[in-house]
PyMOL Python script that loads the backbone (N, CA, C, O; Angstrom):
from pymol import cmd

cmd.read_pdbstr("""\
ATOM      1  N   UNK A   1     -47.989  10.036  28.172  1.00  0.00           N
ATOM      2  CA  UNK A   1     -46.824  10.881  28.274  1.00  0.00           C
ATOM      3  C   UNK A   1     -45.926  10.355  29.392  1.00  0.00           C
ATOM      4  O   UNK A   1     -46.491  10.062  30.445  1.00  0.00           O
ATOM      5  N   UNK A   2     -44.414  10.175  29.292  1.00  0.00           N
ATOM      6  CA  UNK A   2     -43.785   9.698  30.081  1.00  0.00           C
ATOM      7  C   UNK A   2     -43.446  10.671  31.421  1.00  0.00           C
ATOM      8  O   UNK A   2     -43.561  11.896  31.389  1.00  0.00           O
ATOM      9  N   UNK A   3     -43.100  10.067  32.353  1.00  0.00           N
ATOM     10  CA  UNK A   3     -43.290  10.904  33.898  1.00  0.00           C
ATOM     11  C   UNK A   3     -41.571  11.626  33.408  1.00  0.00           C
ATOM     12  O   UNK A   3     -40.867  11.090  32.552  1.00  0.00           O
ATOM     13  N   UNK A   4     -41.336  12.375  33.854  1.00  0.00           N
ATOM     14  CA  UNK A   4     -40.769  13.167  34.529  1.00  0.00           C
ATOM     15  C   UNK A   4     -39.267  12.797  34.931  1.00  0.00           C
ATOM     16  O   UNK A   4     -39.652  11.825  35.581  1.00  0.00           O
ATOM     17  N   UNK A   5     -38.268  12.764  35.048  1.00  0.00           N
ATOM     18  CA  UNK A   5     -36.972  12.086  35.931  1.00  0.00           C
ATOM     19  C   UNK A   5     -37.006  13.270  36.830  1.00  0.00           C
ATOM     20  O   UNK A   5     -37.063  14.483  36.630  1.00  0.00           O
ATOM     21  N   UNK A   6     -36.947  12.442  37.987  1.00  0.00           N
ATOM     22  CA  UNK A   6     -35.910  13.053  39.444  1.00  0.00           C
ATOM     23  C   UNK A   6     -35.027  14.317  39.121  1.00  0.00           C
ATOM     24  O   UNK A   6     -34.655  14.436  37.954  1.00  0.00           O
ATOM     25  N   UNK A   7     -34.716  15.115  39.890  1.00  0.00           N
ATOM     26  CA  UNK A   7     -33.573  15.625  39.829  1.00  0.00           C
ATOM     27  C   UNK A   7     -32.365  14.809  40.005  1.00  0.00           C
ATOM     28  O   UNK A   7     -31.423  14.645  39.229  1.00  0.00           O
ATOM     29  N   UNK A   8     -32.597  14.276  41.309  1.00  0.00           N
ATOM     30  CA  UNK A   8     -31.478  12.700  41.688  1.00  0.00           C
ATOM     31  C   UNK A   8     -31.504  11.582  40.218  1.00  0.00           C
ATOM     32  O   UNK A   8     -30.500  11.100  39.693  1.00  0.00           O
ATOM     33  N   UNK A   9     -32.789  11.387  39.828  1.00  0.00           N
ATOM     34  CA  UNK A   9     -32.412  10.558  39.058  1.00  0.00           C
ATOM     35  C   UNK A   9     -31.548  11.266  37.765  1.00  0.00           C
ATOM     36  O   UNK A   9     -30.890  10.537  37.024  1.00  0.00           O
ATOM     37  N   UNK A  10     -31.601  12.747  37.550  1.00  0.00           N
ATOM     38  CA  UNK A  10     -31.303  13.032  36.313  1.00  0.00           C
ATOM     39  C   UNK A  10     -29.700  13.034  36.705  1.00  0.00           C
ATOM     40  O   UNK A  10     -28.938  12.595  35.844  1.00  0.00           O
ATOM     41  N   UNK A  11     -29.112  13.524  38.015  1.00  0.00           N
ATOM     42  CA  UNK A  11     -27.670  13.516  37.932  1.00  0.00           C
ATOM     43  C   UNK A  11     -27.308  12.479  38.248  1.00  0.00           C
ATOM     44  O   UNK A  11     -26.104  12.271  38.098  1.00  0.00           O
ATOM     45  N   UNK A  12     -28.359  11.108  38.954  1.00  0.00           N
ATOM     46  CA  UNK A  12     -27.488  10.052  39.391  1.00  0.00           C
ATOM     47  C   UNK A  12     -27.123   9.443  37.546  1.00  0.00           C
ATOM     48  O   UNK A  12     -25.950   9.170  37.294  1.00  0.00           O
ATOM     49  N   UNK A  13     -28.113   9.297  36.493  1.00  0.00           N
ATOM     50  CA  UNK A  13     -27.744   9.511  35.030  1.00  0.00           C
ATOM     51  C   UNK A  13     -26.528   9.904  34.173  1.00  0.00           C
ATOM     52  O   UNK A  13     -25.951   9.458  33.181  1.00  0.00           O
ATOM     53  N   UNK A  14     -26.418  10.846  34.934  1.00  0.00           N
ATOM     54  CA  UNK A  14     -25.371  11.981  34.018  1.00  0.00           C
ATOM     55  C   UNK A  14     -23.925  11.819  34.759  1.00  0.00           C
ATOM     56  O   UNK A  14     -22.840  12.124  34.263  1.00  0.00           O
ATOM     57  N   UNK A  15     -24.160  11.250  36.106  1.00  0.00           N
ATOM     58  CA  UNK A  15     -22.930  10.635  36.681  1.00  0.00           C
ATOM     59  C   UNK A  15     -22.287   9.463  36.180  1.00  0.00           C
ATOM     60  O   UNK A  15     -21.079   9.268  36.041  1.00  0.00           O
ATOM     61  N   UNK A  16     -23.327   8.646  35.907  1.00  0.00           N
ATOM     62  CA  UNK A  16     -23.315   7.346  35.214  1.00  0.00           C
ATOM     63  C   UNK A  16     -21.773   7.161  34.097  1.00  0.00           C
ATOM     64  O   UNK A  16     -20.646   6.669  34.046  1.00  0.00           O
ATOM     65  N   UNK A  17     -22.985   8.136  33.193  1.00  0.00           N
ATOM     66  CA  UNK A  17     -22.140   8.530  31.998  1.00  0.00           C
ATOM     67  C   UNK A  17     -20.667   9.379  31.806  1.00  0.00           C
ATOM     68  O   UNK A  17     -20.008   9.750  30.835  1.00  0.00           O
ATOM     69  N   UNK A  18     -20.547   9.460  33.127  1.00  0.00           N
ATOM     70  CA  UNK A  18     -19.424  10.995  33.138  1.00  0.00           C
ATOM     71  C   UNK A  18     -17.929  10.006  32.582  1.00  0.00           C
ATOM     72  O   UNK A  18     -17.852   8.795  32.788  1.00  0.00           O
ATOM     73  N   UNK A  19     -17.046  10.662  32.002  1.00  0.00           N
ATOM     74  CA  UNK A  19     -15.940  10.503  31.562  1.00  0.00           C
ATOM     75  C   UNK A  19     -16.076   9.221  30.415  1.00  0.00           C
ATOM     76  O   UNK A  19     -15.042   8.623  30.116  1.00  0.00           O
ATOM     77  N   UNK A  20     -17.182   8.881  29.881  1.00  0.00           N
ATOM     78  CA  UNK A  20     -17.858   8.179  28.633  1.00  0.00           C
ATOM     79  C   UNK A  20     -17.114   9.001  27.453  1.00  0.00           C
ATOM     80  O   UNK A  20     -16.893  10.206  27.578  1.00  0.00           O
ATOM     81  N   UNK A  21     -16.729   8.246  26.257  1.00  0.00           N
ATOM     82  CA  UNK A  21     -16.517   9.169  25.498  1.00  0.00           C
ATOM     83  C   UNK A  21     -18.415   9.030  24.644  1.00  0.00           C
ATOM     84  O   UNK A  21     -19.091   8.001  24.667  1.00  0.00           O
ATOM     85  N   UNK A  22     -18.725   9.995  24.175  1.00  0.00           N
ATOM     86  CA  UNK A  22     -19.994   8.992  23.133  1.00  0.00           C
ATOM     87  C   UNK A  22     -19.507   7.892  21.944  1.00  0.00           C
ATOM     88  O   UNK A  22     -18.360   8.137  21.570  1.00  0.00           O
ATOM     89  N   UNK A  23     -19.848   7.257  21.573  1.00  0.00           N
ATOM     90  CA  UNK A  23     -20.351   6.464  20.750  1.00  0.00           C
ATOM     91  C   UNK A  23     -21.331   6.827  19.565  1.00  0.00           C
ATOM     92  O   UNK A  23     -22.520   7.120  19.694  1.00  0.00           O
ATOM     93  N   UNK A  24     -20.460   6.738  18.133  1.00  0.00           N
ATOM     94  CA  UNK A  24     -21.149   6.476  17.386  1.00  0.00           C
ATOM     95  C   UNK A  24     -22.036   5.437  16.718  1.00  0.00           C
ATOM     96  O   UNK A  24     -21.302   4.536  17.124  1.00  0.00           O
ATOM     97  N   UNK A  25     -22.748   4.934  16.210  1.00  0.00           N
ATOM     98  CA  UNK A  25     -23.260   4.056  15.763  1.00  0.00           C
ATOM     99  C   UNK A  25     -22.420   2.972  14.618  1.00  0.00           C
ATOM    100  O   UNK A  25     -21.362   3.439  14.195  1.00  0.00           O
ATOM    101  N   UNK A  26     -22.626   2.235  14.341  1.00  0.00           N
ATOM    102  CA  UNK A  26     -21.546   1.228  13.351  1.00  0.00           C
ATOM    103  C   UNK A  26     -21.816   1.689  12.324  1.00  0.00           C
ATOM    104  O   UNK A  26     -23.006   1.858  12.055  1.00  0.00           O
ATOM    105  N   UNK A  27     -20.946   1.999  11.530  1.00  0.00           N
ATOM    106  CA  UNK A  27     -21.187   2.477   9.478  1.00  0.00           C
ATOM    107  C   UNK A  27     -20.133   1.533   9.009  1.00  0.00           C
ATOM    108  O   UNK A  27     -18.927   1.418   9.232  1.00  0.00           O
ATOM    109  N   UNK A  28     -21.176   0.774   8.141  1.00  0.00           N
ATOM    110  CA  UNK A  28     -20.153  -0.175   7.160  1.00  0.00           C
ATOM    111  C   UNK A  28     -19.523   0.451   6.168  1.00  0.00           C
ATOM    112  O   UNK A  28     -19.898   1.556   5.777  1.00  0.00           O
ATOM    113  N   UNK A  29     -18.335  -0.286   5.571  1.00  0.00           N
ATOM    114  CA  UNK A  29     -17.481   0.173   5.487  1.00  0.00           C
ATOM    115  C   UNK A  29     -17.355   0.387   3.867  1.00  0.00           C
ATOM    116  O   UNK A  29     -16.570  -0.225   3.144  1.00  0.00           O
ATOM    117  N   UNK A  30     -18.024   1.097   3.571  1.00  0.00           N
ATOM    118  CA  UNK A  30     -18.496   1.445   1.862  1.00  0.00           C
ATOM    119  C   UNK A  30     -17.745   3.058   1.635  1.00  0.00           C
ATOM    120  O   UNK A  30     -17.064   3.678   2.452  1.00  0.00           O
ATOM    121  N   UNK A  31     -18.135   3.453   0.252  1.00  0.00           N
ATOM    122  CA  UNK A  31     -17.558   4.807  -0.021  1.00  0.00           C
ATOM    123  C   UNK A  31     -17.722   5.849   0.730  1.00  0.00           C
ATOM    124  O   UNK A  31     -16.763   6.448   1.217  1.00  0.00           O
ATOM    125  N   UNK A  32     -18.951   6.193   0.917  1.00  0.00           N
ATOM    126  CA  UNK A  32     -19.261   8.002   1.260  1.00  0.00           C
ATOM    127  C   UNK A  32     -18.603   7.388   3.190  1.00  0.00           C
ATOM    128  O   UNK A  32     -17.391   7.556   3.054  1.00  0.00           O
ATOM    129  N   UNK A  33     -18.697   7.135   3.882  1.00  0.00           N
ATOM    130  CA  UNK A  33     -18.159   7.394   4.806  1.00  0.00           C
ATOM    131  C   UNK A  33     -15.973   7.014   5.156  1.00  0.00           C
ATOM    132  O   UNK A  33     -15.195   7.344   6.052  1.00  0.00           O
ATOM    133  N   UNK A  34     -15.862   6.310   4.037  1.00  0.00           N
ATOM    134  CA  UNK A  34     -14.643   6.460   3.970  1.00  0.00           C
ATOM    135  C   UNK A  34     -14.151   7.624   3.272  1.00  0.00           C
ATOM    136  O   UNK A  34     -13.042   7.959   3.690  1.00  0.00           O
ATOM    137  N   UNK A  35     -14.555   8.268   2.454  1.00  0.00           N
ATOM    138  CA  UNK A  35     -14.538   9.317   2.175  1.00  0.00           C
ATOM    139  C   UNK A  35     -14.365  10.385   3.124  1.00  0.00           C
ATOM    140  O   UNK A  35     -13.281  10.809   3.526  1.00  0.00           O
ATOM    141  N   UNK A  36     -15.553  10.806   3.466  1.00  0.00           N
ATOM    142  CA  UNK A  36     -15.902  11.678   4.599  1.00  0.00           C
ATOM    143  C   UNK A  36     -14.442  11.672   5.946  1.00  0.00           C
ATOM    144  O   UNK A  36     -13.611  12.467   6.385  1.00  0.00           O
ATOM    145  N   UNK A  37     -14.847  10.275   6.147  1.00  0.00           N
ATOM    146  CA  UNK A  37     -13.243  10.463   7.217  1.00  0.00           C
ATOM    147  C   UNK A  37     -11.942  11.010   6.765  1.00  0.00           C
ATOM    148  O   UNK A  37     -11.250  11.667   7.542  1.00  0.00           O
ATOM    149  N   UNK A  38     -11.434  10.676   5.072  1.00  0.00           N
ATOM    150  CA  UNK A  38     -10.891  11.230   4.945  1.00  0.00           C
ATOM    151  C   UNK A  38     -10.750  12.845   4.528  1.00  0.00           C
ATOM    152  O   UNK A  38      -9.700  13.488   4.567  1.00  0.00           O
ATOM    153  N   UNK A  39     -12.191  13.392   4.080  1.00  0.00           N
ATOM    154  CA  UNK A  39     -12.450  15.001   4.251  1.00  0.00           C
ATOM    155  C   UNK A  39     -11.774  15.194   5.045  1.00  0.00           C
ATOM    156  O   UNK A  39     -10.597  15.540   4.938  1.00  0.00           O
ATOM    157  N   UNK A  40     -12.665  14.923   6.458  1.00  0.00           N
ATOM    158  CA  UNK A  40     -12.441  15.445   7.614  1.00  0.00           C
ATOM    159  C   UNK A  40     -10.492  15.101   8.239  1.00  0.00           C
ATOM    160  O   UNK A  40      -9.932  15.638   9.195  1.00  0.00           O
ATOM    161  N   UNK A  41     -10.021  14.243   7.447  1.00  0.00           N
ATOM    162  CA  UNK A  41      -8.604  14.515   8.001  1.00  0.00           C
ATOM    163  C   UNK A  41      -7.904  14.147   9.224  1.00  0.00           C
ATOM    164  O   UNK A  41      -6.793  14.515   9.606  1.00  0.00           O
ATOM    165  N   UNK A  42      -8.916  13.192   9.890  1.00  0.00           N
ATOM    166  CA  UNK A  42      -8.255  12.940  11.609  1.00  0.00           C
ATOM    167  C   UNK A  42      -7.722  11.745  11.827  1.00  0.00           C
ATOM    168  O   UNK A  42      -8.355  10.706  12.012  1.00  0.00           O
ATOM    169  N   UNK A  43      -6.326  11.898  11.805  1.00  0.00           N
ATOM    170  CA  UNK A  43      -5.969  10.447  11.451  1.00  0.00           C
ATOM    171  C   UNK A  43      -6.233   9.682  12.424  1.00  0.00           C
ATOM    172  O   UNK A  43      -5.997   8.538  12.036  1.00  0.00           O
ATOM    173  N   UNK A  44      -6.692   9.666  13.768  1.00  0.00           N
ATOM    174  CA  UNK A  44      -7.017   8.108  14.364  1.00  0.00           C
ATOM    175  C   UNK A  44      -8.529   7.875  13.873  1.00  0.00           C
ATOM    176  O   UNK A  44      -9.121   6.929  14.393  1.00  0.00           O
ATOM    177  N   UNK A  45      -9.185   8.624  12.952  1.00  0.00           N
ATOM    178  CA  UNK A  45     -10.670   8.054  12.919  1.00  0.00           C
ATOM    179  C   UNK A  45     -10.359   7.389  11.933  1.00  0.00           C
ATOM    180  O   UNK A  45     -10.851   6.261  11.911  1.00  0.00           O
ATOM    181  N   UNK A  46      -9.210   7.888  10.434  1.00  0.00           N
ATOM    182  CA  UNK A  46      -8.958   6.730   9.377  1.00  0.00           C
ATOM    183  C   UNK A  46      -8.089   5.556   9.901  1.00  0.00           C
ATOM    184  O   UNK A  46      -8.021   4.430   9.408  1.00  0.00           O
ATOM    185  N   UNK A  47      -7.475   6.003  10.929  1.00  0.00           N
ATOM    186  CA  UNK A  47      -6.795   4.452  11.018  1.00  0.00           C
ATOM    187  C   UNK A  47      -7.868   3.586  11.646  1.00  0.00           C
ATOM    188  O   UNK A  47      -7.961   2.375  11.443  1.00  0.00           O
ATOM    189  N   UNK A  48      -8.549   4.189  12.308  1.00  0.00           N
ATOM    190  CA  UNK A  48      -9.446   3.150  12.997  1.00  0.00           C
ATOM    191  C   UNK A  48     -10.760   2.350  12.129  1.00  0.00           C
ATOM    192  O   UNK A  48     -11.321   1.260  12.242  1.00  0.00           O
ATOM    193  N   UNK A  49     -10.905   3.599  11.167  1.00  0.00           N
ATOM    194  CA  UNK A  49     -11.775   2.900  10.024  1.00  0.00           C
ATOM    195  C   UNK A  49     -11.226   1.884   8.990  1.00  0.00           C
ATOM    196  O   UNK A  49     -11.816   1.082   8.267  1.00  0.00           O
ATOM    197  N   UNK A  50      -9.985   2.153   9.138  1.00  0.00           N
ATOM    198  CA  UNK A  50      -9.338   1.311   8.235  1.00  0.00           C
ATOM    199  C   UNK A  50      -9.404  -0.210   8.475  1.00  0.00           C
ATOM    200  O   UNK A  50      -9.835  -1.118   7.764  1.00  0.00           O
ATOM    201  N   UNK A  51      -8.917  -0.202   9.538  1.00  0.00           N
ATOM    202  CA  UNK A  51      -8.681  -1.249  10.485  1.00  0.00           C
ATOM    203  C   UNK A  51      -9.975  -1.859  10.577  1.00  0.00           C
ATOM    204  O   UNK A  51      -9.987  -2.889   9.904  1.00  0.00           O
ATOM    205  N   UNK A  52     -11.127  -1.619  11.175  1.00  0.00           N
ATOM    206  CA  UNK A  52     -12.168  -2.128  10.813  1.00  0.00           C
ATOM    207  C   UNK A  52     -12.812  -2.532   9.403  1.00  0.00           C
ATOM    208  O   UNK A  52     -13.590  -3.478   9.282  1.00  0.00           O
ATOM    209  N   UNK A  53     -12.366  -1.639   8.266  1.00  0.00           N
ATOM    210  CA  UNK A  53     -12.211  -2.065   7.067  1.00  0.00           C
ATOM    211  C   UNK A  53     -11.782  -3.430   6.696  1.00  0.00           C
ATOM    212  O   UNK A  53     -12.418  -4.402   6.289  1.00  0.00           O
ATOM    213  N   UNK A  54     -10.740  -3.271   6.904  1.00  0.00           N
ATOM    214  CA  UNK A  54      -9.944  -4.480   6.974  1.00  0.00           C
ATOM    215  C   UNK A  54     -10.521  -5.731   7.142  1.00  0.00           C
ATOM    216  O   UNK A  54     -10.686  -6.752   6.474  1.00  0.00           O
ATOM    217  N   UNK A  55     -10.769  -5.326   8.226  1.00  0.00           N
ATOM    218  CA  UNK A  55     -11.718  -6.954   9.166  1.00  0.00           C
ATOM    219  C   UNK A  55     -12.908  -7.127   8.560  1.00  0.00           C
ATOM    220  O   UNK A  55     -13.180  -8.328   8.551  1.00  0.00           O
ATOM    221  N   UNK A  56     -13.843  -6.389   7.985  1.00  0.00           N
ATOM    222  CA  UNK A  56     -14.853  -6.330   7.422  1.00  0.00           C
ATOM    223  C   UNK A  56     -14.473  -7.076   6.137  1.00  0.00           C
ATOM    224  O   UNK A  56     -15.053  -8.140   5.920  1.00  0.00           O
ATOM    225  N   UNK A  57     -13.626  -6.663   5.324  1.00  0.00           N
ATOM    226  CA  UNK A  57     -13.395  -7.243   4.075  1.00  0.00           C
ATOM    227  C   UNK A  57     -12.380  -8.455   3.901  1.00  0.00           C
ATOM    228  O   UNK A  57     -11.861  -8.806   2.841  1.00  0.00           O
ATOM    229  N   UNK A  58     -12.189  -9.073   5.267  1.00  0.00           N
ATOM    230  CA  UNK A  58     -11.353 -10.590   5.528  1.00  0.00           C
ATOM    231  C   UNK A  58     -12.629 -10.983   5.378  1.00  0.00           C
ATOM    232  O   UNK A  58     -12.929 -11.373   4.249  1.00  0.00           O
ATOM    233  N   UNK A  59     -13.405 -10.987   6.147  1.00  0.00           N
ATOM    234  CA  UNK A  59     -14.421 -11.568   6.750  1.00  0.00           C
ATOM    235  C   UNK A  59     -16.062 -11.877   5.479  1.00  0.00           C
ATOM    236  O   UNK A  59     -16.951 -12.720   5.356  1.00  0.00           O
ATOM    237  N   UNK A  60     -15.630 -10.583   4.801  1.00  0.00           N
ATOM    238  CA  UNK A  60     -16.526 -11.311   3.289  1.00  0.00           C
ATOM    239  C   UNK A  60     -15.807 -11.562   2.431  1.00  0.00           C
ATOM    240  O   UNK A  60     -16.365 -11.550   1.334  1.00  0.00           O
ATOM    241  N   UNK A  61     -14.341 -11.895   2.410  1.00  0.00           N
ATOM    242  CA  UNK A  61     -13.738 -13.091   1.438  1.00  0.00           C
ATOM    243  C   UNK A  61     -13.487 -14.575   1.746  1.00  0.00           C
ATOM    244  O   UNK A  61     -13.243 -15.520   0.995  1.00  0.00           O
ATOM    245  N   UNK A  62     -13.643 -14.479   3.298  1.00  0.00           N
ATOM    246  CA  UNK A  62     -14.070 -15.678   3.772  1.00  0.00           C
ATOM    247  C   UNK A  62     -15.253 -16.398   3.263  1.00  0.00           C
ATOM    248  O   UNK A  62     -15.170 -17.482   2.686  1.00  0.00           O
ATOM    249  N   UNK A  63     -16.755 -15.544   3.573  1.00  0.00           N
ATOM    250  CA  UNK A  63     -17.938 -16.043   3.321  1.00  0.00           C
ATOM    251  C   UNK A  63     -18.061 -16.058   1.296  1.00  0.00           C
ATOM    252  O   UNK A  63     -18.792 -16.835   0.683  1.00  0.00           O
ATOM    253  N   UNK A  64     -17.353 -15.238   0.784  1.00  0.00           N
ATOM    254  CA  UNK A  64     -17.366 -15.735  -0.942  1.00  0.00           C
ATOM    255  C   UNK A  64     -16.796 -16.672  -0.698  1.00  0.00           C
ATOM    256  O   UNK A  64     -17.580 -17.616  -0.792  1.00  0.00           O
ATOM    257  N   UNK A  65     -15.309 -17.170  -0.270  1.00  0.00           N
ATOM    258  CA  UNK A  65     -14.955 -18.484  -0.695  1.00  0.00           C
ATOM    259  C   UNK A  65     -15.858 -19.522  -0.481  1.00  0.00           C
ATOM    260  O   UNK A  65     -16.191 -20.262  -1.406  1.00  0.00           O
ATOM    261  N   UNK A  66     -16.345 -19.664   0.811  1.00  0.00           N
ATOM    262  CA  UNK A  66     -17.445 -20.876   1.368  1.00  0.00           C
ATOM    263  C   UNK A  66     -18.615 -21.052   0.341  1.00  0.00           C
ATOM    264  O   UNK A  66     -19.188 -22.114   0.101  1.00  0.00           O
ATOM    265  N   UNK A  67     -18.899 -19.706  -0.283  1.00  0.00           N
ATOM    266  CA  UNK A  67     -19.929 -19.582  -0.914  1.00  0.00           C
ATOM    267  C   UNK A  67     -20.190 -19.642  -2.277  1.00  0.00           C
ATOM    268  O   UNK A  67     -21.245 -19.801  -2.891  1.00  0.00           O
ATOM    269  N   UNK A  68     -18.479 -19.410  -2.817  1.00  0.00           N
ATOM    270  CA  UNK A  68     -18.507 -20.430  -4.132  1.00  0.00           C
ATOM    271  C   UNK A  68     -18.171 -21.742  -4.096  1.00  0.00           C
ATOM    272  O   UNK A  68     -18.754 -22.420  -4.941  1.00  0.00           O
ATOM    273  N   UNK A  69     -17.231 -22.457  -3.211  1.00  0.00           N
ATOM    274  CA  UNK A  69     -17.621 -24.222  -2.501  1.00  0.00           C
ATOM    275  C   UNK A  69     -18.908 -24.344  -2.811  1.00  0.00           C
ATOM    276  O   UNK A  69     -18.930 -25.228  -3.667  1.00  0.00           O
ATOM    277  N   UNK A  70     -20.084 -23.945  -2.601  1.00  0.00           N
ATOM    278  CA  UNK A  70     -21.109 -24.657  -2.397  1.00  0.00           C
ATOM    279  C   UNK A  70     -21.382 -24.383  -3.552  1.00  0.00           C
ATOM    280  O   UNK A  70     -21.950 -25.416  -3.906  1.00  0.00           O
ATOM    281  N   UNK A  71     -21.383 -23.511  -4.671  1.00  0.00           N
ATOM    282  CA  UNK A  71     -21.887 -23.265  -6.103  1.00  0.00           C
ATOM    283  C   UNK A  71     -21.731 -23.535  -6.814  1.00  0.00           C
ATOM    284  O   UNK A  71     -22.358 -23.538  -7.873  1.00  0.00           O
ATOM    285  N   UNK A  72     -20.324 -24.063  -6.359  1.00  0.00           N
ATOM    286  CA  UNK A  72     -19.433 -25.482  -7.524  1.00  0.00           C
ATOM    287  C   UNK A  72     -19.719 -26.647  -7.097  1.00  0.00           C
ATOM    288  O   UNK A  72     -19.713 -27.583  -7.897  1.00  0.00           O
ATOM    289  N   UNK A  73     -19.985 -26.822  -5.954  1.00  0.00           N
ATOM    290  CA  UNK A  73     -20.761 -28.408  -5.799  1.00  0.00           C
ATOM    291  C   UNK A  73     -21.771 -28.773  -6.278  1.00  0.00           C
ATOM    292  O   UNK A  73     -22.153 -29.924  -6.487  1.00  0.00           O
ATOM    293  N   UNK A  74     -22.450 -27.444  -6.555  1.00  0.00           N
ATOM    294  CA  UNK A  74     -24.042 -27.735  -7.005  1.00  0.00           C
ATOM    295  C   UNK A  74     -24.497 -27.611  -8.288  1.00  0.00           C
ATOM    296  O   UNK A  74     -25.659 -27.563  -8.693  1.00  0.00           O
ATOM    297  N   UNK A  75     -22.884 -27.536  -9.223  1.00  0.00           N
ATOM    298  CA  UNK A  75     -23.099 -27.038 -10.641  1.00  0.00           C
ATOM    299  C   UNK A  75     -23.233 -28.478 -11.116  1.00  0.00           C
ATOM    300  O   UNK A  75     -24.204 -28.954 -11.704  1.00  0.00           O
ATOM    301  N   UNK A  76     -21.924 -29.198 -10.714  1.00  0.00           N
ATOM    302  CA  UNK A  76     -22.235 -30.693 -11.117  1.00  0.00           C
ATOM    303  C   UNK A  76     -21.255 -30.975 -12.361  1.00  0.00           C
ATOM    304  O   UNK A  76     -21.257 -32.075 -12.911  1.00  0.00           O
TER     305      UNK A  76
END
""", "prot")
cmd.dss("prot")
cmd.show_as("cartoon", "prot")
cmd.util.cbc("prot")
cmd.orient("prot")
């Protein structure tokens, strides 16, 4: 069982963190959570998902192109 925190240690902690916003975790950028953002209606969370959208889906038309290069080289 783990010990215990300080009192000191628990606010030197919580000081740490103070004026942090939290952090969510990364969600790729598929239906149900683009969705959902737009349920919920807040437009800097869709622009910001968008935007990461975005970059997400440059970034695997990059790796298809490279990746049919190599599938046509290898057809012959």
């Amino acid at each position: 069982m783990p010990a215990k925190k300080s009192k000191s240690a628990k606010k030197a902690a919580k000081k740490a963190g103070a004026g942090k916003r939290p952090t969510s975790p990364a969600v790729p950028p598929y239906g149900p959570p683009i969705r959902d953002a737009i349920a919920r209606g807040n437009l800097a969370e869709m622009k910001s998902l968008a935007a990461r959208t975005r970059k997400y889906v440059a970034e695997v038309e990059r790796a298809m192109k490279a990746l049919d290069g190599k599938i046509a080289k290898h057809k012959g």
